[in-house]
N, C-alpha and C positions, 0 to 999 in steps of 0.2 A: 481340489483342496481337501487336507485333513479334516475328517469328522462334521462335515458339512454339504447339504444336500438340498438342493432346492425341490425336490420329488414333491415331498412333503408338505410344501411352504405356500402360504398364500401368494399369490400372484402380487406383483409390483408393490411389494411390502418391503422396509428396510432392515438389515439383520447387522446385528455385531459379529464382526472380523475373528474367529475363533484364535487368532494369534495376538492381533496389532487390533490398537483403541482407537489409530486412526483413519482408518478403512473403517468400511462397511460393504456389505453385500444388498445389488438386490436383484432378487428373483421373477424373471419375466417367464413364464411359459415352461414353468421347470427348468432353465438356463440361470446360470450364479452368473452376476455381471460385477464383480470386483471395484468400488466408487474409493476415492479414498481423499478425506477432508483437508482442507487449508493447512498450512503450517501453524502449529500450537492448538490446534482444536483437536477433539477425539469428537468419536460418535455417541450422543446419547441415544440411546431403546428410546427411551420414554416419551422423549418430545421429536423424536423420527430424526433428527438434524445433528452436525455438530456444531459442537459447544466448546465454548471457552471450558478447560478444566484442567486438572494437573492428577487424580486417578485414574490411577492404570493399572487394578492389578494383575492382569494379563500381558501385557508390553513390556517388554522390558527395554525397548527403544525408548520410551517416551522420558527416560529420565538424562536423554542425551537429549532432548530439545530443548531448547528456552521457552520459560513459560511464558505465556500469555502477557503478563502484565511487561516482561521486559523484553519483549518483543515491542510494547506499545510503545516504553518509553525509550526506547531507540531511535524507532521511528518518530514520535514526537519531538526527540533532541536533534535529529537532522532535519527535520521541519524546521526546527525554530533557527538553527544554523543559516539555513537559505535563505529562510526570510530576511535573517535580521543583514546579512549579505548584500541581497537584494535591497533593503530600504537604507544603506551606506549608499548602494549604488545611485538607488535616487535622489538621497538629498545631495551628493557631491552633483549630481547632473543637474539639477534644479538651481544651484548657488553659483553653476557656470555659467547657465543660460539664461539667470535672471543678470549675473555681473556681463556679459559681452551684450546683450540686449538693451540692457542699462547704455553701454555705450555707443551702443550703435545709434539709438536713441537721440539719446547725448550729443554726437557729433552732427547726426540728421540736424537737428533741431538749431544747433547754433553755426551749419553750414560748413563746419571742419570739415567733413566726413567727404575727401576725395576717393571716386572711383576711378579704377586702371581706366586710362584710355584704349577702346577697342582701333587695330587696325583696321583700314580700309583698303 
């Protein structure tokens, strides 16, 4: 890679990406091992990890990603989507099985309730 060299570099130490904010480098044994972060994170130096952030002056990809926060609420709006999906689903299944149950009940109790004769 351009302008980067792990010769020099403390062992298994994290380095920024001399191109891209969401890579990073890290150097085992003088060997550059190329890591590269989550979708909407870049790498911070400082705290060794990435981070939620939207600076990049180096990247010039980074202003084709979706940032962080709507990335979140994306995701949170299809969460809420399924859920609310799923808890239709259960109350229609609950107000069936309480009304046929109800009847079944119903018909047990006051003797209606004929079952198929099995053959023999």
């Amino acid at each position: 890679m351009d302008n980067f060299s792990c010769a020099d570099k403390v062992d298994q130490r994290l380095y920024k990406h001399p191109h891209y904010c969401s890579k990073f480098i890290r150097c085992s044994y003088g060997t550059q091992h190329i890591m590269e972060c989550n979708s909407g994170t870049i790498f911070d130096v400082s705290l060794q990890l990435c981070n939620y952030g939207t600076e990049c002056p180096i990247d010039k990809t980074m202003s084709n990603q979706p940032k962080a926060s709507t990335v979140s609420a994306v995701a949170i709006s299809g969460i809420v989507a399924v859920t609310v999906l799923l808890l239709a689903g259960l109350i229609v299944l609950t107000v069936l099985m309480r009304k046929y149950s109800y009847n079944l009940r119903t018909a047990a109790l006051t003797g209606s309730l004929v079952l198929p004769k099995t053959k023999q």
